[in-house]
PDB file of N, CA, C, O and CB in Angstrom:
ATOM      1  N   UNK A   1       3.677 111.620  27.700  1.00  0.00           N
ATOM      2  CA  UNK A   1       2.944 111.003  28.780  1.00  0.00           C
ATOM      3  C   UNK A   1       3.847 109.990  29.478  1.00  0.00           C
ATOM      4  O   UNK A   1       4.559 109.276  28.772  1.00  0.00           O
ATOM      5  CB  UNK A   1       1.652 110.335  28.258  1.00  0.00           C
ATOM      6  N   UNK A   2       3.881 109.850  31.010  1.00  0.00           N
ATOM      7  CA  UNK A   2       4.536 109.170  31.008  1.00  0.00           C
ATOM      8  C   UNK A   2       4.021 108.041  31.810  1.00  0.00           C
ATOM      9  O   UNK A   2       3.041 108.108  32.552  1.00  0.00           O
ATOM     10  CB  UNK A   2       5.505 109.699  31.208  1.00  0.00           C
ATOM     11  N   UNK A   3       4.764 106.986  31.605  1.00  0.00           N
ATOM     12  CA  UNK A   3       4.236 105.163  31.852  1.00  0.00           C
ATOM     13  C   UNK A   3       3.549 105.352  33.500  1.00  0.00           C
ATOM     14  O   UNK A   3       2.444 104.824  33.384  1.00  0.00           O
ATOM     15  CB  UNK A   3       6.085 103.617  31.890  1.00  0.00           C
ATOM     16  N   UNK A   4       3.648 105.722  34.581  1.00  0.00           N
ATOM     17  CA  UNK A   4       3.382 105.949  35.592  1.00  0.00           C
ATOM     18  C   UNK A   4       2.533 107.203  35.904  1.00  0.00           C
ATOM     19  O   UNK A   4       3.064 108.313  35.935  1.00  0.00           O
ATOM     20  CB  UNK A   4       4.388 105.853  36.078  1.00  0.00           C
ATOM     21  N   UNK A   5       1.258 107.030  36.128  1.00  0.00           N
ATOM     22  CA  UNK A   5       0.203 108.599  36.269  1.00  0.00           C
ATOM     23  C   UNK A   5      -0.020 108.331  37.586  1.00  0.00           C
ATOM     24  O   UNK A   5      -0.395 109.439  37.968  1.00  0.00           O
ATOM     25  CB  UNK A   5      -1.502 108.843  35.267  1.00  0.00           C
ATOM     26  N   UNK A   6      -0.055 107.429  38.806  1.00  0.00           N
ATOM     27  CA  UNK A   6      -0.221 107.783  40.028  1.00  0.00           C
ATOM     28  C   UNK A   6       0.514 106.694  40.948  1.00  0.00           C
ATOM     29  O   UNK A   6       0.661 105.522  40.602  1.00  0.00           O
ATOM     30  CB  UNK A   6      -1.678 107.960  40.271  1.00  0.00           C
ATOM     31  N   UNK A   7       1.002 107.285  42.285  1.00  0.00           N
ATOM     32  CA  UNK A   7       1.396 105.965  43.100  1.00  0.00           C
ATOM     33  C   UNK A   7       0.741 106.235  44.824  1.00  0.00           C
ATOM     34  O   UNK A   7       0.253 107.343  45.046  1.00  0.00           O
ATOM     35  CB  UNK A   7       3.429 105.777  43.074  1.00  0.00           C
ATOM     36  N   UNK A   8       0.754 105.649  45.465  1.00  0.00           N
ATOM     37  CA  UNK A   8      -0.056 105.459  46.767  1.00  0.00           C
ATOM     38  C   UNK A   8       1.900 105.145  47.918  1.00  0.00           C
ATOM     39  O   UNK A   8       2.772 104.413  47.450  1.00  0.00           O
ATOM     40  CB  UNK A   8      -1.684 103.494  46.518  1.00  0.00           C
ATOM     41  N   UNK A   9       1.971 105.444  48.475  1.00  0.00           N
ATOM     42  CA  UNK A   9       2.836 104.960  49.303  1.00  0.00           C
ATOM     43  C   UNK A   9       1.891 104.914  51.055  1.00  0.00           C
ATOM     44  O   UNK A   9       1.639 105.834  51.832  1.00  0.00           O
ATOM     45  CB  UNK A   9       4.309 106.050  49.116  1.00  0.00           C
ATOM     46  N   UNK A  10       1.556 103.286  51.139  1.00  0.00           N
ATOM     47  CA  UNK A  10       0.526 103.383  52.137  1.00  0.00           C
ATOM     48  C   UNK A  10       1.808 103.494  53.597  1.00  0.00           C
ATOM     49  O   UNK A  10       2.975 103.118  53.708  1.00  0.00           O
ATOM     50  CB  UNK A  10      -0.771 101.757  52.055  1.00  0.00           C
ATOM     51  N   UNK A  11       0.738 104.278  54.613  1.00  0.00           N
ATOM     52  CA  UNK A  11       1.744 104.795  55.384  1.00  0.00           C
ATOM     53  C   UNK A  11       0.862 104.231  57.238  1.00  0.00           C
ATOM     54  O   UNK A  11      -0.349 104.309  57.444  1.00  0.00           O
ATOM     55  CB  UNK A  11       1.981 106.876  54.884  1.00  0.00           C
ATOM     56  N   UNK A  12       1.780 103.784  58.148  1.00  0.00           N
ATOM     57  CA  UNK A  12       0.936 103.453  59.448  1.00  0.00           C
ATOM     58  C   UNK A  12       0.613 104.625  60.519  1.00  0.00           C
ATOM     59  O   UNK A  12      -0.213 104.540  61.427  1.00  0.00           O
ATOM     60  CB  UNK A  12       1.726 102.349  60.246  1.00  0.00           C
ATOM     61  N   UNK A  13       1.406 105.693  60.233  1.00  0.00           N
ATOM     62  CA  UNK A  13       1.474 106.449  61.011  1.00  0.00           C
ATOM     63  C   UNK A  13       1.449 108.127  60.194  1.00  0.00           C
ATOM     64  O   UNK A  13       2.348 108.967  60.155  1.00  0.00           O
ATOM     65  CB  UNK A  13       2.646 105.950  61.817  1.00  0.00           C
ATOM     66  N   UNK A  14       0.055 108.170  59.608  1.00  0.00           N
ATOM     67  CA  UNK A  14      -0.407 109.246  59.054  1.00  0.00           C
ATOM     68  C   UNK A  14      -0.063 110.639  58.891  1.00  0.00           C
ATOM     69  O   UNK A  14       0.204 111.316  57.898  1.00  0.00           O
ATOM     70  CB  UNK A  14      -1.203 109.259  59.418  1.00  0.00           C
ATOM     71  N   UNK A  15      -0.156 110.942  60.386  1.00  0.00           N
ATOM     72  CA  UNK A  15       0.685 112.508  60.876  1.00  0.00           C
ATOM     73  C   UNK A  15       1.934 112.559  60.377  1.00  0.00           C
ATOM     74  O   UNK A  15       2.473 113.287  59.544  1.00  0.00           O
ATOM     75  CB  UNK A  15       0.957 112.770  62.538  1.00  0.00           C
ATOM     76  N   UNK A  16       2.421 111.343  61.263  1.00  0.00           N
ATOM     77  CA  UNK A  16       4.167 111.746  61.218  1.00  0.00           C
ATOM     78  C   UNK A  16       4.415 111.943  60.016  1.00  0.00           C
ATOM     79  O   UNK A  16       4.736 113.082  59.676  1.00  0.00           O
ATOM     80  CB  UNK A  16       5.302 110.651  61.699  1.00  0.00           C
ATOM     81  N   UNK A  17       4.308 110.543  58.723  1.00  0.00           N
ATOM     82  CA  UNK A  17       4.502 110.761  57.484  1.00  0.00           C
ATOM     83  C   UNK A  17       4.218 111.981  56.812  1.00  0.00           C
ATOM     84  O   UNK A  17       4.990 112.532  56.027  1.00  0.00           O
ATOM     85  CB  UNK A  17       3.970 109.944  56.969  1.00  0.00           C
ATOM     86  N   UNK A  18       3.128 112.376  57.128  1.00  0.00           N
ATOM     87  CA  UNK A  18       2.428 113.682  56.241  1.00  0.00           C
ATOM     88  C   UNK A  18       3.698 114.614  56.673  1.00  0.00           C
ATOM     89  O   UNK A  18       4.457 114.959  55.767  1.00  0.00           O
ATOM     90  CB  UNK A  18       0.532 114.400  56.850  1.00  0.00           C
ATOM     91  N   UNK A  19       3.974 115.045  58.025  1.00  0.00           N
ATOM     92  CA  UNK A  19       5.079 116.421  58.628  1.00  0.00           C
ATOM     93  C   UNK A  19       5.904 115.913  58.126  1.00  0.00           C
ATOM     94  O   UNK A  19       6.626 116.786  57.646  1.00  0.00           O
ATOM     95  CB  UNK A  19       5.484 116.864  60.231  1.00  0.00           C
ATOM     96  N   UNK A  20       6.431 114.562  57.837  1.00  0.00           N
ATOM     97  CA  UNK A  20       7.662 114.576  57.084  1.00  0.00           C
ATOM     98  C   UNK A  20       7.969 115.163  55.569  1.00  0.00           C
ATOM     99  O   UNK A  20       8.860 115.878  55.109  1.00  0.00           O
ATOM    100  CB  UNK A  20       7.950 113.313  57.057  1.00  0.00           C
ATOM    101  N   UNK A  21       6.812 114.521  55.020  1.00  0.00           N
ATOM    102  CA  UNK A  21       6.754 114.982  53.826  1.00  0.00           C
ATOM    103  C   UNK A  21       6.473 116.358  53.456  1.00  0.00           C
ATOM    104  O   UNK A  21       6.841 116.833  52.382  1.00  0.00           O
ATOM    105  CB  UNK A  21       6.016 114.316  53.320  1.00  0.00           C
ATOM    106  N   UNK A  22       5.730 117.093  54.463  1.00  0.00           N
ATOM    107  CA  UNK A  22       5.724 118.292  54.078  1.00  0.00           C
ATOM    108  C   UNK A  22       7.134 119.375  54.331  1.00  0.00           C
ATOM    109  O   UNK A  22       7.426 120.526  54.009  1.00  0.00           O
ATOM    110  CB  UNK A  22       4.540 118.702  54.711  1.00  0.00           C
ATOM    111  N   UNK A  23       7.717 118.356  55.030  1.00  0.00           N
ATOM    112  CA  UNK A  23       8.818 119.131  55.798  1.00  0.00           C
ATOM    113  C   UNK A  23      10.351 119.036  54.781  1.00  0.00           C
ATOM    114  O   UNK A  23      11.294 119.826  54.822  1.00  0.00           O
ATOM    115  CB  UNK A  23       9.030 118.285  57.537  1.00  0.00           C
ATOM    116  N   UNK A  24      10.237 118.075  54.094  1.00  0.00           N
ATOM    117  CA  UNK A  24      11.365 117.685  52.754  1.00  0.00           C
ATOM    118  C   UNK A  24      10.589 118.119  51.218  1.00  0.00           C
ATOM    119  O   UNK A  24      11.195 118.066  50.147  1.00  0.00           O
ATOM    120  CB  UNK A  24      11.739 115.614  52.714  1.00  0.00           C
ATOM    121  N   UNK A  25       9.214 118.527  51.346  1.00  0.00           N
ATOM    122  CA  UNK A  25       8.722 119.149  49.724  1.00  0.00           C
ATOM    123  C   UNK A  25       8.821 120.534  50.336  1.00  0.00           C
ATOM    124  O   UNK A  25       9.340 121.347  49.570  1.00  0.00           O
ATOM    125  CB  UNK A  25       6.857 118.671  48.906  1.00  0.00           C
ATOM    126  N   UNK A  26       8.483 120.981  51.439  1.00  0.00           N
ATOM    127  CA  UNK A  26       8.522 122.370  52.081  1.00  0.00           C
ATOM    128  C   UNK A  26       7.690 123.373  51.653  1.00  0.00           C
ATOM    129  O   UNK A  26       7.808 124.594  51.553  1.00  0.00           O
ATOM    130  CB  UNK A  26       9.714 122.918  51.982  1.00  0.00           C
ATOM    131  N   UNK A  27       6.049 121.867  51.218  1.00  0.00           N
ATOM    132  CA  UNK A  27       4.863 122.621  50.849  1.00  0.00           C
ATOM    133  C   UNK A  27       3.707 121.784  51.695  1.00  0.00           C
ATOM    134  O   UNK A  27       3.834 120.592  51.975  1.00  0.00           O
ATOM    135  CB  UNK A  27       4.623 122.668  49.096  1.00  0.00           C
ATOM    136  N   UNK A  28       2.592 122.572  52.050  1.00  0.00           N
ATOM    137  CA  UNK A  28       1.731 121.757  52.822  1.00  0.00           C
ATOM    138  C   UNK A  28       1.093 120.445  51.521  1.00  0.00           C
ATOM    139  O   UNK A  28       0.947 120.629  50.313  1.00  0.00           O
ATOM    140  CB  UNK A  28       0.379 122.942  53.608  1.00  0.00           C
ATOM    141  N   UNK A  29       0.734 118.746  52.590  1.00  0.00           N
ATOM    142  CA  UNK A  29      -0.107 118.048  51.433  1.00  0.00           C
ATOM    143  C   UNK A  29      -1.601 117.959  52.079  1.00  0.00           C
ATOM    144  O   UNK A  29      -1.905 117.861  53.267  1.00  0.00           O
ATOM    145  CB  UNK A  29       0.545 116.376  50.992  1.00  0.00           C
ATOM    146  N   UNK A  30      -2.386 118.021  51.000  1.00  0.00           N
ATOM    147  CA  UNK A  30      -3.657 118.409  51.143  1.00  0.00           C
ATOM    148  C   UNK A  30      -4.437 116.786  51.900  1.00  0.00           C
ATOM    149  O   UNK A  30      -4.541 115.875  51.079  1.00  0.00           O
ATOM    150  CB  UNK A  30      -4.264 119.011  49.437  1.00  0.00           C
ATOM    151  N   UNK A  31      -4.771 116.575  52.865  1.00  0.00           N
ATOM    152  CA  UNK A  31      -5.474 115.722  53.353  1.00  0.00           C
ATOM    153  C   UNK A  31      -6.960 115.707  53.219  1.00  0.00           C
ATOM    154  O   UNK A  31      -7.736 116.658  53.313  1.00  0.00           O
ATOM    155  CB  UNK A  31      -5.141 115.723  54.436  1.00  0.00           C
ATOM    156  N   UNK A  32      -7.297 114.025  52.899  1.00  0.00           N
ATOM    157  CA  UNK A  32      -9.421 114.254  53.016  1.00  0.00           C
ATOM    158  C   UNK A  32      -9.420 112.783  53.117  1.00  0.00           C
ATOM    159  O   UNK A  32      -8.417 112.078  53.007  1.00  0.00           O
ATOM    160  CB  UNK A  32     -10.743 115.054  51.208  1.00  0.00           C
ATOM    161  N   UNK A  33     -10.905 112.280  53.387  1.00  0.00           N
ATOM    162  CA  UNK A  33     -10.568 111.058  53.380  1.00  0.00           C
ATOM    163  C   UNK A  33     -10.920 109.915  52.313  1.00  0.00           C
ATOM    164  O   UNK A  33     -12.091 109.871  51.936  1.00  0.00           O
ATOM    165  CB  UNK A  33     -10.942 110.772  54.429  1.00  0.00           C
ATOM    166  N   UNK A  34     -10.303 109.285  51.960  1.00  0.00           N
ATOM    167  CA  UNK A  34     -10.601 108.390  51.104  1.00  0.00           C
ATOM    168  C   UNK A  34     -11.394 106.870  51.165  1.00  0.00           C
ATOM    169  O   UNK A  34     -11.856 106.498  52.243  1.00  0.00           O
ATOM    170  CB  UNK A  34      -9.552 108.298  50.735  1.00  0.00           C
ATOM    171  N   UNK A  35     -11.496 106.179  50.177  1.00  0.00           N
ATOM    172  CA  UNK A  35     -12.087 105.185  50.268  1.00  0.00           C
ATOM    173  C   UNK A  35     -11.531 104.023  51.087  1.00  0.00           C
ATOM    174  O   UNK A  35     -11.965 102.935  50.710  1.00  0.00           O
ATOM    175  CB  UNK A  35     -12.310 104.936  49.155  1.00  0.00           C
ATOM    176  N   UNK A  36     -10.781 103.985  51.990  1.00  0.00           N
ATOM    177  CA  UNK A  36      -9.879 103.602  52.664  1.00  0.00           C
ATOM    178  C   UNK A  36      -9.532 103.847  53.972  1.00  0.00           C
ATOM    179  O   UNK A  36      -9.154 103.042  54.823  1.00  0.00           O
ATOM    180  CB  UNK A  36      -9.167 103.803  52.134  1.00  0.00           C
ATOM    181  N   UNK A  37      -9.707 105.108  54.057  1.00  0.00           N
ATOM    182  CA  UNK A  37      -9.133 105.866  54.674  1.00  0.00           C
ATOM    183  C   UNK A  37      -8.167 107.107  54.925  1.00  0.00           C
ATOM    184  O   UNK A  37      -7.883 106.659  56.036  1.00  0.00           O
ATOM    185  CB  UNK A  37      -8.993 105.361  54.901  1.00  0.00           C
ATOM    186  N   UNK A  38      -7.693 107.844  54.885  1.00  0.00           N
ATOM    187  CA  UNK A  38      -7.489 109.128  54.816  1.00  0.00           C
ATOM    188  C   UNK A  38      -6.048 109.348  54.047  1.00  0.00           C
ATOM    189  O   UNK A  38      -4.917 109.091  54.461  1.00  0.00           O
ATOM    190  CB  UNK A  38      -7.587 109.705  56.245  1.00  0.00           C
ATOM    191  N   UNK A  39      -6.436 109.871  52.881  1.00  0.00           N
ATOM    192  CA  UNK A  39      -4.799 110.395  52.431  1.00  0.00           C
ATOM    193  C   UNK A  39      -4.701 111.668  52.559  1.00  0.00           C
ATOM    194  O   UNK A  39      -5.427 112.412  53.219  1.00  0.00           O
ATOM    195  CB  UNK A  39      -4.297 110.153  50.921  1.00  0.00           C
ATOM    196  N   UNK A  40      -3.359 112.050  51.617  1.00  0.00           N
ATOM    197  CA  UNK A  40      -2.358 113.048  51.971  1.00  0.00           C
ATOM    198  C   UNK A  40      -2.159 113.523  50.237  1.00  0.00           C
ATOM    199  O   UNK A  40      -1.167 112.900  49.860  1.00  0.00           O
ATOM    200  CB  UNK A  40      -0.790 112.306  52.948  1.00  0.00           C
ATOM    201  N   UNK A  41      -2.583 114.174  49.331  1.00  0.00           N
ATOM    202  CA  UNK A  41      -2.007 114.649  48.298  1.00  0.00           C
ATOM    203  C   UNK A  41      -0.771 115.074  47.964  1.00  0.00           C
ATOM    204  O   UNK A  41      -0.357 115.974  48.695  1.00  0.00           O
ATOM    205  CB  UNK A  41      -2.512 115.322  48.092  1.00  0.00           C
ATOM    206  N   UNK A  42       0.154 114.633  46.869  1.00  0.00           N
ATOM    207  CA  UNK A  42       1.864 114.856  46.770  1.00  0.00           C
ATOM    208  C   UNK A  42       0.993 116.090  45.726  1.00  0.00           C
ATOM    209  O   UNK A  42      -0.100 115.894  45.196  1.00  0.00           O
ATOM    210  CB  UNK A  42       3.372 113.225  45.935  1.00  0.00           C
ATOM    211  N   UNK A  43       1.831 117.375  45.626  1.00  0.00           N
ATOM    212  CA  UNK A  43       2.026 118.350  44.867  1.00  0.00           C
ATOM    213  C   UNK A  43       1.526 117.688  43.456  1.00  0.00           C
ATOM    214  O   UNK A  43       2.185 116.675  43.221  1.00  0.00           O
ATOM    215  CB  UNK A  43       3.502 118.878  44.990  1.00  0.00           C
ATOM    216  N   UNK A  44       0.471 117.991  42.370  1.00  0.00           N
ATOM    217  CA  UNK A  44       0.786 117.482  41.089  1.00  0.00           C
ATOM    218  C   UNK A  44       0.673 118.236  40.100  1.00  0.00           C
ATOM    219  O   UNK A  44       0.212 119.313  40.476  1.00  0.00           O
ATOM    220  CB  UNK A  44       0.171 116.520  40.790  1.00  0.00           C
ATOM    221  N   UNK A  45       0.869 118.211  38.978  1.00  0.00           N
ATOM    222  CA  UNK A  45       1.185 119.309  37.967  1.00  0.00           C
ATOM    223  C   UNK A  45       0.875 118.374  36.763  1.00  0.00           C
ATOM    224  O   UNK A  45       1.702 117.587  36.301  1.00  0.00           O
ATOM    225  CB  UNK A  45       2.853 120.032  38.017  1.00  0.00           C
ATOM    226  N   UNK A  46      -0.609 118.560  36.218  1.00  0.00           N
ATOM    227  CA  UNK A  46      -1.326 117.732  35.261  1.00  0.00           C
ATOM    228  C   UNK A  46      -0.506 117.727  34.171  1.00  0.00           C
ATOM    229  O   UNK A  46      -0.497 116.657  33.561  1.00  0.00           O
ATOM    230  CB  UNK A  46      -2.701 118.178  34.909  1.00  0.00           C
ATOM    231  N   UNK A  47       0.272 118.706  33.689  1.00  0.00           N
ATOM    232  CA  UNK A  47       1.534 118.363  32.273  1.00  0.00           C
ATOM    233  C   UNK A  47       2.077 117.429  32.600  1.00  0.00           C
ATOM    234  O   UNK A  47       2.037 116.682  31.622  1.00  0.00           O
ATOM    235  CB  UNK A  47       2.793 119.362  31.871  1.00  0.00           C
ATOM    236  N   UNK A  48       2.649 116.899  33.473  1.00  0.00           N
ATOM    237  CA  UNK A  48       3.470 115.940  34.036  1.00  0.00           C
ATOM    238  C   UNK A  48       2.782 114.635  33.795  1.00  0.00           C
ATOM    239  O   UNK A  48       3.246 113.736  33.093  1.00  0.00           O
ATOM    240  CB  UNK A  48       3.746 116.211  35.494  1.00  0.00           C
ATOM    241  N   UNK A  49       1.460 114.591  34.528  1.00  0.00           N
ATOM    242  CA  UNK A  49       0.768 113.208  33.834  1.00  0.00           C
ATOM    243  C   UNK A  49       1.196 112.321  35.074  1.00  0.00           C
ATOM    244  O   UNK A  49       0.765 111.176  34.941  1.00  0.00           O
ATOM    245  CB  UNK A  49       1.501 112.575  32.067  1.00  0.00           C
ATOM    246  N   UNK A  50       2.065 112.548  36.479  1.00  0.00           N
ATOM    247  CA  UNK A  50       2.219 111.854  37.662  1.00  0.00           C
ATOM    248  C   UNK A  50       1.751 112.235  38.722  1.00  0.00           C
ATOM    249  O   UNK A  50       2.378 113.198  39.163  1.00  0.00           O
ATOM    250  CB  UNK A  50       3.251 111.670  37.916  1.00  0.00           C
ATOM    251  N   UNK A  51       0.656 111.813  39.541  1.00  0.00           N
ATOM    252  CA  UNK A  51       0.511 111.981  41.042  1.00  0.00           C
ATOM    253  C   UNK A  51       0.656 111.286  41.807  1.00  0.00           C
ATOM    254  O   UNK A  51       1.131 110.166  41.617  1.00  0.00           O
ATOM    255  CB  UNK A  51      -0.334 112.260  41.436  1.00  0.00           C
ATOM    256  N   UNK A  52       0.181 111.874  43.252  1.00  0.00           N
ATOM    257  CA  UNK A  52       0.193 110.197  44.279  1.00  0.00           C
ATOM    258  C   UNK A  52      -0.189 110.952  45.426  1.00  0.00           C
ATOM    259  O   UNK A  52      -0.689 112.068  45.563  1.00  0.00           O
ATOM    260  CB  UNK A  52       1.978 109.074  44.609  1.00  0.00           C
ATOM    261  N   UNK A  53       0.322 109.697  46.531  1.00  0.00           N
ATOM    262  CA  UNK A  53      -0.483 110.348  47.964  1.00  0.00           C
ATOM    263  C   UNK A  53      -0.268 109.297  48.695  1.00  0.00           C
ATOM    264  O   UNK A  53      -0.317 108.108  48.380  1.00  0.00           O
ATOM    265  CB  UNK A  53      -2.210 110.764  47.972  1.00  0.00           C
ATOM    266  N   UNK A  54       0.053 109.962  50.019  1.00  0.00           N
ATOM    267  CA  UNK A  54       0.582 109.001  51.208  1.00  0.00           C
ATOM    268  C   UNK A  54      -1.319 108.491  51.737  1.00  0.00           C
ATOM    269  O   UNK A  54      -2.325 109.201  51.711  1.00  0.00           O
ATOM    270  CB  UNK A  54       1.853 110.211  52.820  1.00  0.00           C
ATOM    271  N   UNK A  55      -1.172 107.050  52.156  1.00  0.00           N
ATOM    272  CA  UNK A  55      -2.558 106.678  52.347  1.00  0.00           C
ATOM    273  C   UNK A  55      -2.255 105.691  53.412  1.00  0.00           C
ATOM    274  O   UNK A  55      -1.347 104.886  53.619  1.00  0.00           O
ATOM    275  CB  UNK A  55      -3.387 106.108  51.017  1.00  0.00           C
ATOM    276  N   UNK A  56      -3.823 106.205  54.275  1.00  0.00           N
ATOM    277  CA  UNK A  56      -4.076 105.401  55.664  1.00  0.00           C
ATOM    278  C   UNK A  56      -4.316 104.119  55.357  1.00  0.00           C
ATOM    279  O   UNK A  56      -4.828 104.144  54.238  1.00  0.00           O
ATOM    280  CB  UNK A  56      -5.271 105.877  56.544  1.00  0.00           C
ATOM    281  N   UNK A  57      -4.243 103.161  55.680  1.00  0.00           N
ATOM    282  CA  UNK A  57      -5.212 101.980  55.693  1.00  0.00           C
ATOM    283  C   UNK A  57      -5.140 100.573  56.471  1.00  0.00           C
ATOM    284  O   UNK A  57      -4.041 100.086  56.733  1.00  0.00           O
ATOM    285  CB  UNK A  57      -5.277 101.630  54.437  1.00  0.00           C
ATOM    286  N   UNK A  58      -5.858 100.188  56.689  1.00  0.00           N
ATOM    287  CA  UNK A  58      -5.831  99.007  57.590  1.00  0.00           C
ATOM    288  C   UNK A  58      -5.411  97.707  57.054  1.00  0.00           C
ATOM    289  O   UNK A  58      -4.782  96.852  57.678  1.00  0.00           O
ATOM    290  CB  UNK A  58      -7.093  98.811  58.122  1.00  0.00           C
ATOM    291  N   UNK A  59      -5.929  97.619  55.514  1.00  0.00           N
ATOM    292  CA  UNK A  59      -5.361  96.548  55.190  1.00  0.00           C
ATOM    293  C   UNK A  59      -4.365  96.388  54.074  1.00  0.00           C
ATOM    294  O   UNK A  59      -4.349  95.552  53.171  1.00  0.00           O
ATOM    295  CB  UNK A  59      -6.242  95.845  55.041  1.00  0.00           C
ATOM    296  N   UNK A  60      -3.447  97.486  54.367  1.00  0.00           N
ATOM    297  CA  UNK A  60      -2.397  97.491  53.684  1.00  0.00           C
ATOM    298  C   UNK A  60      -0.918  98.073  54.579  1.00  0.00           C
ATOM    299  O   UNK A  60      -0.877  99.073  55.296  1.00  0.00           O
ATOM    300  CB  UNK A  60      -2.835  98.316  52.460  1.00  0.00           C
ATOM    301  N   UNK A  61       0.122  97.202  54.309  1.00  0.00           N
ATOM    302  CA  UNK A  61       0.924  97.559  55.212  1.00  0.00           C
ATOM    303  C   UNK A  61       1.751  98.464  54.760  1.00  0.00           C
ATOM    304  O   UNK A  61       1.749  98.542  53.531  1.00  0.00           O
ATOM    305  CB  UNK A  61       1.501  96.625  55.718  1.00  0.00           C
ATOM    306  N   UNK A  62       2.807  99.529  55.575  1.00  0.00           N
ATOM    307  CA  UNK A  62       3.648 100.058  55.385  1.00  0.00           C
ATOM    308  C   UNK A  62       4.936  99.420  54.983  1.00  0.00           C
ATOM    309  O   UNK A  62       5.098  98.207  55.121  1.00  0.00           O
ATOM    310  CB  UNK A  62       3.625 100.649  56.204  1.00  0.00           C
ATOM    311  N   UNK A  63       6.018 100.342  54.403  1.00  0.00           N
ATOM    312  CA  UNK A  63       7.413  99.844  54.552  1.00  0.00           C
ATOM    313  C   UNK A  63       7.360  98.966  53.118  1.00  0.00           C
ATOM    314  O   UNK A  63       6.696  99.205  52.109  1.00  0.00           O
ATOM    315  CB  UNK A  63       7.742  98.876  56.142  1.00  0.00           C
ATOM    316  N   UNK A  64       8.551  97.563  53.462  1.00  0.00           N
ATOM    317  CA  UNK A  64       8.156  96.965  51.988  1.00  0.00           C
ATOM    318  C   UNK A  64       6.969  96.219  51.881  1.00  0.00           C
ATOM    319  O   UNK A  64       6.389  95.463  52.660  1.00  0.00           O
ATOM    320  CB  UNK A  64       9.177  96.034  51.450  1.00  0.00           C
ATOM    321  N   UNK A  65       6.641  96.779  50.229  1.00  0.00           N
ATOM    322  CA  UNK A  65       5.313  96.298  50.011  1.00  0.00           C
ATOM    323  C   UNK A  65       4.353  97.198  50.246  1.00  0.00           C
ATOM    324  O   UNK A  65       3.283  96.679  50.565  1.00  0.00           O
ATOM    325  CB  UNK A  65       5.029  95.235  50.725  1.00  0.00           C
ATOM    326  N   UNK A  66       4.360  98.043  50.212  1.00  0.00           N
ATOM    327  CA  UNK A  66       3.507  99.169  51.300  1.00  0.00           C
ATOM    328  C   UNK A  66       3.671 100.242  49.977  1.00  0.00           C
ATOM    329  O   UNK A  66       3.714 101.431  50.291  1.00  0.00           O
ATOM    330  CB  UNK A  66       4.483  99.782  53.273  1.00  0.00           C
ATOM    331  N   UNK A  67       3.773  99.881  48.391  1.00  0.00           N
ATOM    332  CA  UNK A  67       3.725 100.972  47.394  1.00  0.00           C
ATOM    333  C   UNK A  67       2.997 100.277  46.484  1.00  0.00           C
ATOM    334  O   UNK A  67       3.186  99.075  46.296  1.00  0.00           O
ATOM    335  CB  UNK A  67       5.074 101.569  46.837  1.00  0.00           C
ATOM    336  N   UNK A  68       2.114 100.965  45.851  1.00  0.00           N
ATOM    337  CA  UNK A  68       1.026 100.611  44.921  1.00  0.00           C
ATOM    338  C   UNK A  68       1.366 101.880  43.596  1.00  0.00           C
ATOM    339  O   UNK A  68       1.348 103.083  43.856  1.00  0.00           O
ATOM    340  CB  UNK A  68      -0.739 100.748  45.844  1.00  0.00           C
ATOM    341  N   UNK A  69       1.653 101.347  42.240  1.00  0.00           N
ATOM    342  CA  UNK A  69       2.139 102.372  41.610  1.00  0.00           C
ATOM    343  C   UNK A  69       0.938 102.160  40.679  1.00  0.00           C
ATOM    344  O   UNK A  69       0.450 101.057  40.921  1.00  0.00           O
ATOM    345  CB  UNK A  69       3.700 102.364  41.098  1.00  0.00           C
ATOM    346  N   UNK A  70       0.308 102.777  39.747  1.00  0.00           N
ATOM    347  CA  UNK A  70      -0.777 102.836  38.985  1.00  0.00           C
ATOM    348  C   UNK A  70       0.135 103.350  37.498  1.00  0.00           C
ATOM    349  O   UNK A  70       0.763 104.408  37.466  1.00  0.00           O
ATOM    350  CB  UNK A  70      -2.063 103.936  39.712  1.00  0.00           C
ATOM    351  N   UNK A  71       0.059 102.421  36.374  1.00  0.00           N
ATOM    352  CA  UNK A  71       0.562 102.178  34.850  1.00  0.00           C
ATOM    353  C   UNK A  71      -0.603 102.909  33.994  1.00  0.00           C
ATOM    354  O   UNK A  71      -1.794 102.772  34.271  1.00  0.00           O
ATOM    355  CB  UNK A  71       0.708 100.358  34.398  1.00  0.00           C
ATOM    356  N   UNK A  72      -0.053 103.825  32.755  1.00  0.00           N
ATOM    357  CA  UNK A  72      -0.991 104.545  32.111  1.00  0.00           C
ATOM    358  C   UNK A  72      -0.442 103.029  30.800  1.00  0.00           C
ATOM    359  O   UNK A  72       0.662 102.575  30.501  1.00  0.00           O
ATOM    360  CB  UNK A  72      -0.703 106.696  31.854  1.00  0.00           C
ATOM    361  N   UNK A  73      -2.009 102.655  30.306  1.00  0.00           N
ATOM    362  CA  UNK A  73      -1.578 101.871  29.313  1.00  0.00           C
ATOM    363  C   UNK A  73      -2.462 102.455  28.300  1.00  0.00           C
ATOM    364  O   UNK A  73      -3.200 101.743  27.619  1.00  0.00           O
ATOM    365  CB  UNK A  73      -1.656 100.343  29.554  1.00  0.00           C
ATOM    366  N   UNK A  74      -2.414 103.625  28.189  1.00  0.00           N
ATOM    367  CA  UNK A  74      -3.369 104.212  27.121  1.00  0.00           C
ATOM    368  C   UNK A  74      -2.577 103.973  26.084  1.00  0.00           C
ATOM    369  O   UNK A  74      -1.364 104.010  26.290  1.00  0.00           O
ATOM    370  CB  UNK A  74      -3.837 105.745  27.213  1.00  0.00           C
ATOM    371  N   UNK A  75      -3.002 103.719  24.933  1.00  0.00           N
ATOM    372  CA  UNK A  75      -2.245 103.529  23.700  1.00  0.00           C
ATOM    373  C   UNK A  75      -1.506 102.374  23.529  1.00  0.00           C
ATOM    374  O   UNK A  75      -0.862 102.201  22.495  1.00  0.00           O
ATOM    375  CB  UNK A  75      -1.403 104.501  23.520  1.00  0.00           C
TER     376      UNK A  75
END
């Protein structure tokens, strides 16, 4: 398992980020909207035990500071 199971990289400009990212994984990311406002699903593969997702939001900024990483402290 590893120490990190999800991260958020909040993003200002939704589209662009998403075509970027789909355009350097060179797989579509699944968009819906969230409690926030609208993310973007990164590829995840539950053996792995890591996800994440580019996310809209108003009160969180892009760039630095603009990453929220989520710690598995099970055990």
């Amino acid at each position: 398992m590893n120490a990190i199971n999800w991260f958020e990289l909040f993003v200002s400009n939704f589209e662009r980020a998403r075509g970027f990212y789909e355009r350097v994984l060179a797989t579509p990311l699944e968009a819906m909207d969230g409690m926030g406002g609208r993310v973007a699903l990164f590829p995840y593969a539950q053996e792995s035990g890591v996800g994440g997702c580019l996310s809209e939001s108003a009160e969180q900024q892009s760039g630095i500071g603009g990453t929220r990483i989520y710690l598995n402290v099970e055990g």
